[in-house]
C-alpha positions as CSV (number, residue, x, y, z in Angstrom):
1,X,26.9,12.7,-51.6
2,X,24.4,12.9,-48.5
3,X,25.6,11.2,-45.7
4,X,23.0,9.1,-43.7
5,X,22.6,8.2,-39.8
6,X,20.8,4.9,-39.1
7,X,19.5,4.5,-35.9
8,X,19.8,1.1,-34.8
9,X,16.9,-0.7,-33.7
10,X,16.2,-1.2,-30.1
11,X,15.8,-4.8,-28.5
12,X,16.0,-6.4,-25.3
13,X,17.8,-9.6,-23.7
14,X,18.4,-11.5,-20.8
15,X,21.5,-11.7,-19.0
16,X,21.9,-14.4,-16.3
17,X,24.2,-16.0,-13.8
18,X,23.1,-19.6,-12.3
19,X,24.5,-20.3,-9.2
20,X,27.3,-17.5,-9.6
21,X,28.0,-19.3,-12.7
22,X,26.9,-18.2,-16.3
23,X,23.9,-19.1,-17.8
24,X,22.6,-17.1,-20.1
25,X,25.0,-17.4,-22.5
26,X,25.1,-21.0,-23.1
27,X,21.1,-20.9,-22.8
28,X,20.2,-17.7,-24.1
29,X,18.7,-18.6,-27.8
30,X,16.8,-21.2,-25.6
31,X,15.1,-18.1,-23.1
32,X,11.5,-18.0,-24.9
33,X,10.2,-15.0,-21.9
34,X,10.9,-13.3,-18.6
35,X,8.7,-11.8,-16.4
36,X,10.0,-9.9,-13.4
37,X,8.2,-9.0,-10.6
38,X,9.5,-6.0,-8.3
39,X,7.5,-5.1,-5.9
40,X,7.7,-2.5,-3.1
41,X,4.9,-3.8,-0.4
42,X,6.0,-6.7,2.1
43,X,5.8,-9.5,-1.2
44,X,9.3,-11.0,-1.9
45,X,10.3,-9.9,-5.6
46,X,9.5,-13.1,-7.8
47,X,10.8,-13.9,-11.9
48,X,9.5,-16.2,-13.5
49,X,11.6,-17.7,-16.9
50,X,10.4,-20.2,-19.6
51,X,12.8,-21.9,-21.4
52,X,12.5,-23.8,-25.3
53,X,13.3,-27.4,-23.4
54,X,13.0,-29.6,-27.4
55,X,16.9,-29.8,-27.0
56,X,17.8,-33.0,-24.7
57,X,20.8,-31.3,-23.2
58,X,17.8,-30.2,-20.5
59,X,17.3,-34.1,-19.5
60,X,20.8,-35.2,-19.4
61,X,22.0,-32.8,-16.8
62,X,21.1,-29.7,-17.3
63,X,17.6,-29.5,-15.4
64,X,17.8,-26.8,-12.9
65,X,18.1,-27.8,-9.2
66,X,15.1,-26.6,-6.6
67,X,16.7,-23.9,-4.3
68,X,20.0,-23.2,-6.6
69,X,19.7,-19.5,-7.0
70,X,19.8,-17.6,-10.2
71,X,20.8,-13.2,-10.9
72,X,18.8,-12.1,-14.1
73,X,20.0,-8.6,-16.1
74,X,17.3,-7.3,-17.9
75,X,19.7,-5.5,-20.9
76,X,18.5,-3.0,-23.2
77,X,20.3,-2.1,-26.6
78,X,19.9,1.2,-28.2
79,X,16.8,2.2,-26.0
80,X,16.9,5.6,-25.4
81,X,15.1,8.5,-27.8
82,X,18.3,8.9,-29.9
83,X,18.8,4.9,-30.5
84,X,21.9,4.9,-28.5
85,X,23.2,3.8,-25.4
86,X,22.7,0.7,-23.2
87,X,20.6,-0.1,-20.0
88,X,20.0,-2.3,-17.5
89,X,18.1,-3.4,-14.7
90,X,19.3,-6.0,-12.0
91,X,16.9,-7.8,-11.4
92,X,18.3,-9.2,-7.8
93,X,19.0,-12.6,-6.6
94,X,16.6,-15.5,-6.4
95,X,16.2,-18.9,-4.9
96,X,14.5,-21.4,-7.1
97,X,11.4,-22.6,-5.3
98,X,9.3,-24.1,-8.1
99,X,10.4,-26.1,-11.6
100,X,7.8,-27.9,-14.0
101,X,8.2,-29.3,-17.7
102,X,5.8,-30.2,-20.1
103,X,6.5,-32.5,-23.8
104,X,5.4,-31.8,-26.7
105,X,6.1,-28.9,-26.9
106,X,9.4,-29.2,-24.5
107,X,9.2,-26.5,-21.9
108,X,10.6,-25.4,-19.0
109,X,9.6,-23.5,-16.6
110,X,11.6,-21.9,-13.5
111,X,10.3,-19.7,-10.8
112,X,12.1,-17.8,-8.3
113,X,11.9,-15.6,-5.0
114,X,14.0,-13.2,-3.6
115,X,14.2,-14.6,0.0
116,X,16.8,-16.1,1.8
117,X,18.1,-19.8,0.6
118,X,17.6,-20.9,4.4
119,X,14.5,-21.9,4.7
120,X,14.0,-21.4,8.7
121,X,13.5,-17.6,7.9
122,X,10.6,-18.2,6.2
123,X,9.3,-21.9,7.6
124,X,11.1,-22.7,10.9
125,X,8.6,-21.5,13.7
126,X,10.2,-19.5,16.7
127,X,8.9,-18.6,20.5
128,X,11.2,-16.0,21.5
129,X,10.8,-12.4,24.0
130,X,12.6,-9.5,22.3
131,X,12.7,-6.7,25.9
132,X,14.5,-3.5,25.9
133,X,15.6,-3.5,22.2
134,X,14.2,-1.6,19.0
135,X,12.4,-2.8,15.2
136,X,16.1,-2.0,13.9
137,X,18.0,-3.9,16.2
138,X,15.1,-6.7,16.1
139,X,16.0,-6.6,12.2
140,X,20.1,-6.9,12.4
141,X,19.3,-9.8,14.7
142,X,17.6,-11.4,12.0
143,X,19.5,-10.6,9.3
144,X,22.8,-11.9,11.1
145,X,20.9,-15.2,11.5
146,X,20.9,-16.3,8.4
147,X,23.6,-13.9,7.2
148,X,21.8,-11.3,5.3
149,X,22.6,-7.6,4.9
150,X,20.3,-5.4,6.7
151,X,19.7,-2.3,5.5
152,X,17.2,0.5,8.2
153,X,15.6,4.0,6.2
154,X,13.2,5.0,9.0
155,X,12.9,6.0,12.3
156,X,13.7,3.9,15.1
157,X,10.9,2.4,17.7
158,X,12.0,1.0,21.0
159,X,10.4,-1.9,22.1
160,X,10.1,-2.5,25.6
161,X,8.8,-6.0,25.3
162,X,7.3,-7.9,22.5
163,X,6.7,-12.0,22.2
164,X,7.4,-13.6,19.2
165,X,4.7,-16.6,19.5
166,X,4.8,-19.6,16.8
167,X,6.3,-17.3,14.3
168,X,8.6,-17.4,12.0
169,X,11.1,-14.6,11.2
170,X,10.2,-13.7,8.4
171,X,6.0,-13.5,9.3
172,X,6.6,-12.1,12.8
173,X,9.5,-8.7,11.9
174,X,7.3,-8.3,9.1
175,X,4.1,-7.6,11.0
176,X,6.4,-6.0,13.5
177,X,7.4,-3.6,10.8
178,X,3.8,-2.8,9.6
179,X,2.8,-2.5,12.7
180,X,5.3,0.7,13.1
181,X,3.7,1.8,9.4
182,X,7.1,0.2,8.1
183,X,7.5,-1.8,4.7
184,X,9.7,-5.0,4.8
185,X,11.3,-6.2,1.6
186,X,13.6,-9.0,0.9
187,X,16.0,-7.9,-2.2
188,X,19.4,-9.9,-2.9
189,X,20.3,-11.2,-0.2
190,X,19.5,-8.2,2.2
191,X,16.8,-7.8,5.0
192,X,15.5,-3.6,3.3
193,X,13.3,-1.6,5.7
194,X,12.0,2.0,5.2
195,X,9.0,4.4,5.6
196,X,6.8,4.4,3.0
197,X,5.1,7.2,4.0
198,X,8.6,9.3,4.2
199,X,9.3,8.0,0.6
200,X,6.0,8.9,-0.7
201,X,7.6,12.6,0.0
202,X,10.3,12.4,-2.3
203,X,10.4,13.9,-5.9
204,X,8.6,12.7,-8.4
205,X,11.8,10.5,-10.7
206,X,10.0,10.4,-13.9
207,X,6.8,12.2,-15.3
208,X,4.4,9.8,-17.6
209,X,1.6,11.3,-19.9
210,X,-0.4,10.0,-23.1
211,X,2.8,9.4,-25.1
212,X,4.3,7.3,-22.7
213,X,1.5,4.9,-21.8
214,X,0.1,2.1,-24.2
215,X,-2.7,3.1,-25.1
216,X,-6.0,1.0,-24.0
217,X,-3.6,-0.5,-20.8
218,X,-4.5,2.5,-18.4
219,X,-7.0,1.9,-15.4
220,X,-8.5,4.0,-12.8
221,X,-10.4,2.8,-9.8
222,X,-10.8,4.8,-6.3
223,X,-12.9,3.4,-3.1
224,X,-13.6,4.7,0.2
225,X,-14.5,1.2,1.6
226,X,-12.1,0.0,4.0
227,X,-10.3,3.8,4.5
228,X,-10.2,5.9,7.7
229,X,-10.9,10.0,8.3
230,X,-9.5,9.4,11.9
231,X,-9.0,7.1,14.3
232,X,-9.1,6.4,18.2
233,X,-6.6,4.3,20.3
234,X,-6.9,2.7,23.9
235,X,-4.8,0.1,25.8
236,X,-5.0,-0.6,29.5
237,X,-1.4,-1.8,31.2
238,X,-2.9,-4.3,34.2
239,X,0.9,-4.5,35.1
240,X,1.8,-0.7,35.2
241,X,-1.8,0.3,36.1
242,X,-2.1,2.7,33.6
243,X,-4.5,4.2,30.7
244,X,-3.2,5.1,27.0
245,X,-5.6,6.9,25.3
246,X,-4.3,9.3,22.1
247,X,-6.9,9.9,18.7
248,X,-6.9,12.0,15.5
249,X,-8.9,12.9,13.2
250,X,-12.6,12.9,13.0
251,X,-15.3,11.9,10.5
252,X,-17.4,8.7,10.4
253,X,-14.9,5.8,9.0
254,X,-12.7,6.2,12.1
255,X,-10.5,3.1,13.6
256,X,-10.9,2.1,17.0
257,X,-7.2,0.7,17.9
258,X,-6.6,-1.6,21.4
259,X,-3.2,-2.8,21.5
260,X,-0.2,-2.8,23.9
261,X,1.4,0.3,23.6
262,X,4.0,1.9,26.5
263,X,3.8,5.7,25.6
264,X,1.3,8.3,24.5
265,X,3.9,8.2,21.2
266,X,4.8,4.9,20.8
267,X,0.3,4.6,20.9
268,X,0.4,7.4,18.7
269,X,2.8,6.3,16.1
270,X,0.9,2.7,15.7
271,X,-2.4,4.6,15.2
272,X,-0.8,6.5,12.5
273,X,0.4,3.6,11.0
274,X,-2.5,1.3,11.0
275,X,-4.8,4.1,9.4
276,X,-2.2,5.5,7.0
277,X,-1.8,1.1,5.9
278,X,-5.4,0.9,5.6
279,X,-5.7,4.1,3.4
280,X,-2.8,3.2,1.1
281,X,-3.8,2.6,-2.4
282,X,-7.5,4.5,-2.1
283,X,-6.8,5.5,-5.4
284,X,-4.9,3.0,-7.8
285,X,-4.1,3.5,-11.5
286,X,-2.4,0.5,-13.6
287,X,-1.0,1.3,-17.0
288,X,2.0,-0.3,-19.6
289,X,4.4,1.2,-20.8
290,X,7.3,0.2,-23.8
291,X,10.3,-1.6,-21.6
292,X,11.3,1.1,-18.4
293,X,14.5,1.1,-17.1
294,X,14.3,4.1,-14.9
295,X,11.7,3.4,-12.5
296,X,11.9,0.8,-9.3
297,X,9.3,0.1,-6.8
298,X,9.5,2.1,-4.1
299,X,9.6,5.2,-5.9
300,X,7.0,7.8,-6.7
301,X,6.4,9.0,-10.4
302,X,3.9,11.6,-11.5
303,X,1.0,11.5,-14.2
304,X,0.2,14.6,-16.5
305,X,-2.3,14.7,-19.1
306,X,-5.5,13.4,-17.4
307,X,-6.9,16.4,-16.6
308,X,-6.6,18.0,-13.4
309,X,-7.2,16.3,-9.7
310,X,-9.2,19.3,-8.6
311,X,-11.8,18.4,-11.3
312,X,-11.6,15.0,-10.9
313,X,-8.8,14.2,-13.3
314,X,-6.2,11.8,-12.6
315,X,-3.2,14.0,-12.9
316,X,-1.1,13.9,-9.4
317,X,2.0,12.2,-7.9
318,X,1.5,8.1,-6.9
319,X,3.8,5.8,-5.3
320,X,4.8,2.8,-7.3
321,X,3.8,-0.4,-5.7
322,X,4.3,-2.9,-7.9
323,X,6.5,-3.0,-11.4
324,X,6.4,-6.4,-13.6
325,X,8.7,-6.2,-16.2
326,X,8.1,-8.8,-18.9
327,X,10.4,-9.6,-22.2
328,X,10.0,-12.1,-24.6
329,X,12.3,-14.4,-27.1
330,X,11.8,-11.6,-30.2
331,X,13.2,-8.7,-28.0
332,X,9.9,-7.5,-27.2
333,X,10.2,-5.5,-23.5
334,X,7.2,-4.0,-21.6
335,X,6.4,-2.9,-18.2
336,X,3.0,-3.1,-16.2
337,X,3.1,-0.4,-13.1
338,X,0.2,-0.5,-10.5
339,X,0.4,2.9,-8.4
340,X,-1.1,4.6,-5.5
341,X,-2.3,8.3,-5.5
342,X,-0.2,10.1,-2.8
343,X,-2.7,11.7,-0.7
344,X,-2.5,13.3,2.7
345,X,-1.0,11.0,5.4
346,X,-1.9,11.4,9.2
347,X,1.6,11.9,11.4
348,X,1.6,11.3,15.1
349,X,2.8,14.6,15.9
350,X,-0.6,16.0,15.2
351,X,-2.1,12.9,17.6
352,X,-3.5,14.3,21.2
353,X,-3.7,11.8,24.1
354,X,-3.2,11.0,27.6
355,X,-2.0,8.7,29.7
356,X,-3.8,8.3,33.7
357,X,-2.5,6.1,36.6
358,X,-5.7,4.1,38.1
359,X,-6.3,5.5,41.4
360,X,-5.5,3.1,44.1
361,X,-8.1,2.6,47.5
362,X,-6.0,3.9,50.5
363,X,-6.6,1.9,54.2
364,X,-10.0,4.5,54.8
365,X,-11.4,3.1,51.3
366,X,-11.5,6.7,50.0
367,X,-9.2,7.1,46.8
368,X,-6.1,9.2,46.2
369,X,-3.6,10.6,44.2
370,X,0.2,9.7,45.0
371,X,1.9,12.9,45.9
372,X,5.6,13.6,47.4
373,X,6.1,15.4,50.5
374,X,8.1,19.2,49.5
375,X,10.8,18.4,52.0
376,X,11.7,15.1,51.5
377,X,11.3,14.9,47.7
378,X,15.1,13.9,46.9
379,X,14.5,10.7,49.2
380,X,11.4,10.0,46.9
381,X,12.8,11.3,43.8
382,X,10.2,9.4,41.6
383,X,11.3,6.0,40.6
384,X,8.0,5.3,38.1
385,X,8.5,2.8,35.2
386,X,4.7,3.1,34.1
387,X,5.7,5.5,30.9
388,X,4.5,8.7,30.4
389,X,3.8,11.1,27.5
390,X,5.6,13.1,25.5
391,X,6.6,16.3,26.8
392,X,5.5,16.3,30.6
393,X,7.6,17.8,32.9
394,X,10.1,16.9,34.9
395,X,12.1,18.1,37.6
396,X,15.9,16.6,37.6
397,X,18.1,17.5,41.0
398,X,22.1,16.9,40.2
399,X,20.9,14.0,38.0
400,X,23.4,12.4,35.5
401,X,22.3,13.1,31.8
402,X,23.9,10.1,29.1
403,X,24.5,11.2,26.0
404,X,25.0,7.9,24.4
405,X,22.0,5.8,24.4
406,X,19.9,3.3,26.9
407,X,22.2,0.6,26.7
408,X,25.3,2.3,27.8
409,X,26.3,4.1,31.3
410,X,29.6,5.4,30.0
411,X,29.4,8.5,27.8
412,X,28.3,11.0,31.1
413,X,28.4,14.4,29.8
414,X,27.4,16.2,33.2
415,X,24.8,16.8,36.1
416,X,21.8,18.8,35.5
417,X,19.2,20.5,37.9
418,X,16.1,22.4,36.7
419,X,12.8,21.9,34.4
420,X,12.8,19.5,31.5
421,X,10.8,17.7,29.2
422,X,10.2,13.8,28.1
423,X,11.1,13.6,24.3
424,X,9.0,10.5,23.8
425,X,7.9,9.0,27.2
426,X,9.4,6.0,26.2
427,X,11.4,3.7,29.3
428,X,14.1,1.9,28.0
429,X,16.4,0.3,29.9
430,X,15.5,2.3,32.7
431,X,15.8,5.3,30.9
432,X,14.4,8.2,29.5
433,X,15.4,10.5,26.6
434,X,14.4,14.7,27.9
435,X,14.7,17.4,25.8
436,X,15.6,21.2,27.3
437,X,12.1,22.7,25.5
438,X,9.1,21.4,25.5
439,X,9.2,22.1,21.4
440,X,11.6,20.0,21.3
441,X,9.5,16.8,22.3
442,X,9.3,14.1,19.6
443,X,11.0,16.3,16.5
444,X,13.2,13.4,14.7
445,X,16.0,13.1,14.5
446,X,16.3,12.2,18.2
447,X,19.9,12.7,18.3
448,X,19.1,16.2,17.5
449,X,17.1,17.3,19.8
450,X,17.1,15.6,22.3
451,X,20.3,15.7,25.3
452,X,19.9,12.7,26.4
453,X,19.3,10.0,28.7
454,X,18.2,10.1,32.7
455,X,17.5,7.3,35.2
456,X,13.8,6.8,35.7
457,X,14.3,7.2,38.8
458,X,15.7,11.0,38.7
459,X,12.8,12.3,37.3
460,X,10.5,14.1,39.5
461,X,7.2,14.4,37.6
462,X,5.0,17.6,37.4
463,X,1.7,14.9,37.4
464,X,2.4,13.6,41.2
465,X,1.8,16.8,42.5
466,X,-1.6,18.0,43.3
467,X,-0.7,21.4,44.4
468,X,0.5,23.5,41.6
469,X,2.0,25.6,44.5
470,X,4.5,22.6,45.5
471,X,5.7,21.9,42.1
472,X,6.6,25.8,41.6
473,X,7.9,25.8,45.6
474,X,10.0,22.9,44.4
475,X,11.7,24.5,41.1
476,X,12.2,27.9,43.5
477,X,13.8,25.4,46.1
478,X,16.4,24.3,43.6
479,X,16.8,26.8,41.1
């Protein structure tokens, strides 16, 4: 006698707790569909459940509560290619911010959003100056607020100054963020930040071709309206007196950029961002696929079997921006993606600028450039606080070097004279962070290469001398 193997069939179901307590049991055979919204870009995640409301339990105390919260599991049975197995996607954590019911047929229907219970983050309006701090520490702020998690993957920015005017928290770190090419995303009760543009550089987690898309649901559109080739930035500092100028790139869509900046980087990094945010999602391709419970927003997937990109095919690597998962009473489970080809992004390494101090009118009327006198330089060992660019010279003599950070004095690790570099040009806290070779300069992460820390007013810069022959008389003097 043969033996046979049957291969259960696959379904889906909802698993749900309602403020911390279980729901989905009791209410489960009454769940008619769930749509799940995760998304990567600055949009809260968002589900959406609606519920067979004939039974009158639903009107005698059962009604769901405005701002209760409620954790959905998405729960596949048997789903994989050999019918076995079970998977499951957590949907997150969501505060109930809209409830309606019709008669006849009873239903109920209950939306959610994955950001904090307290409203203030979102609603309350702030005036407030964040000086001498950074977008992570900006974030942690936040998040201890309204006690939220914080979680930082990318690059930190200092921020010498920035006013937070009849904003709320949640409007102003998020255009903070953006501003800095970062993505904000509220997900179970934490406050997630990370570089998009460093994630569209990871691997590829799944591959999709004909056999794993619905067929009829794929879409294809690419634009060039609204995306840059290059771009050009410019700020003038009244206070400082200085000129920030940086640019990259070329072409005829370029981006003219005039906004405070207090670095050639710091210019350079927001240029970067606001082209490389403009440019995002060029290219977009939407398709369906049965129920996927291996793929998040956030992540980057590849396609395969659209014929090559080099002869106009779609085939290539995109970052998912946007999943919504949606399941229904039968077990039925699909998921809608809506991607973005990953194409070349601009970096702010490859940005060249400059940054000029206005010349000043001296007593005669005529204009000059400030310069220090050879043999009284340690008396006017340049105290500027204007910024500077990455990688300009300076000349330290005995100067303390902190290998901490800009907050702290403690952490000394000894007295250097000789030539070094700026890493970023960025003042914080009266500081700057220098770097033994000029290669050196703006390669993350900082903590690598660069030593550490000097007093602005220890460094002697290369740019206040208008003699070449007293800047090398001055290294000769001292080394």
């Amino acid at each position: 006698m043969k033996s046979t193997t049957m291969i259960d069939t696959r379904r889906a179901k909802v698993s749900a707790t309602y403020n911390n307590k279980p729901f989905s049991g009791e209410v489960g055979t009454d769940i008619e569909s769930l749509t799940y919204t995760d998304s990567a870009s600055d949009n809260c995640d968002s589900v959406d459940i609606t519920i067979n409301a004939q039974d009158s339990k639903w009107l005698k105390g059962w009604m769901p509560e405005k701002g209760a919260t409620i954790k959905p599991r998405i729960i596949g049975e048997h789903w994989s290619k050999n019918g076995k197995g079970k998977h499951t996607i957590k949907c997150g954590l969501f505060v109930l911010d809209d409830i309606s019911y019709a008669d006849r047929p009873s239903t109920l229907q209950i939306s959610g959003v994955s950001k904090p219970s307290d409203d203030n983050f979102s609603e309350m309006e702030r005036d407030q100056i964040w000086k001498n701090t950074s977008i992570k520490r900006i974030g942690q702020t936040i998040a201890d607020r309204y006690k939220l998690s914080f979680s930082y993957d990318a690059d930190d920015y200092d921020i010498e100054c920035d006013e937070q005017s009849d904003a709320t928290d949640s409007s102003y770190y998020n255009s903070l963020c953006k501003k800095y090419g970062l993505i904000l995303k509220v997900y179970a009760k934490t406050l997630w930040v990370f570089d998009r543009e460093m994630y569209k550089k990871k691997k590829a987690v799944k591959t999709f071709s004909e056999d794993n898309i619905i067929r009829g649901s794929l879409k294809y559109n690419t634009t060039l309206s609204g995306t840059y080739t290059g771009g050009t930035f410019s700020y003038t500092d009244s206070d400082k007196d200085i000129d920030i100028n940086c640019s990259i790139g070329g072409g005829t869509h370029t981006k003219n950029i005039n906004q405070r900046a207090t670095s050639v980087y710091d210019a350079s990094v927001q240029l970067c961002a606001e082209i490389n945010n403009a440019n995002h999602g060029k290219t977009q391709i939407k398709f369906t696929t049965d129920g996927d419970f291996t793929v998040s927003a956030g992540q980057v997937i590849a396609l395969t079997g659209y014929g090559s990109a080099k002869n106009g095919g779609l085939n290539g690597n995109y970052y998912v921006d946007k999943i919504t998962h949606k399941l229904d009473a039968g077990g039925g489970f699909t998921s809608d993606f809506e991607c973005s080809l990953i194409e070349k992004s601009f970096n702010h390494w490859d940005v060249g600028g400059s940054i000029e101090t206005h010349e000043k009118e001296s007593s005669s009327g005529s204009s000059s450039t400030p310069t220090y006198n050879i043999s009284s330089v340690a008396e006017n060992a340049s105290a500027f606080s204007e910024g500077s660019a990455a990688g300009e010279e300076v000349f330290l003599i005995n100067a303390q070097v902190f290998k901490y950070n800009a907050d702290f004095d403690n952490g000394m690790a000894a007295r250097y004279t000789g030539l070094y570099y700026l890493y970023d040009g960025i003042l914080t806290n009266g500081k700057y962070r220098i770097c033994a070779t000029k290669s050196d300069c703006s390669k993350y992460p900082a903590n690598r290469y660069a030593m550490g820390w000097i007093l602005s007013r220890d460094a002697i810069r290369k740019s206040r001398y208008q003699n070449e022959q007293d800047w090398y008389n001055l290294i000769q003097r001292y080394t």
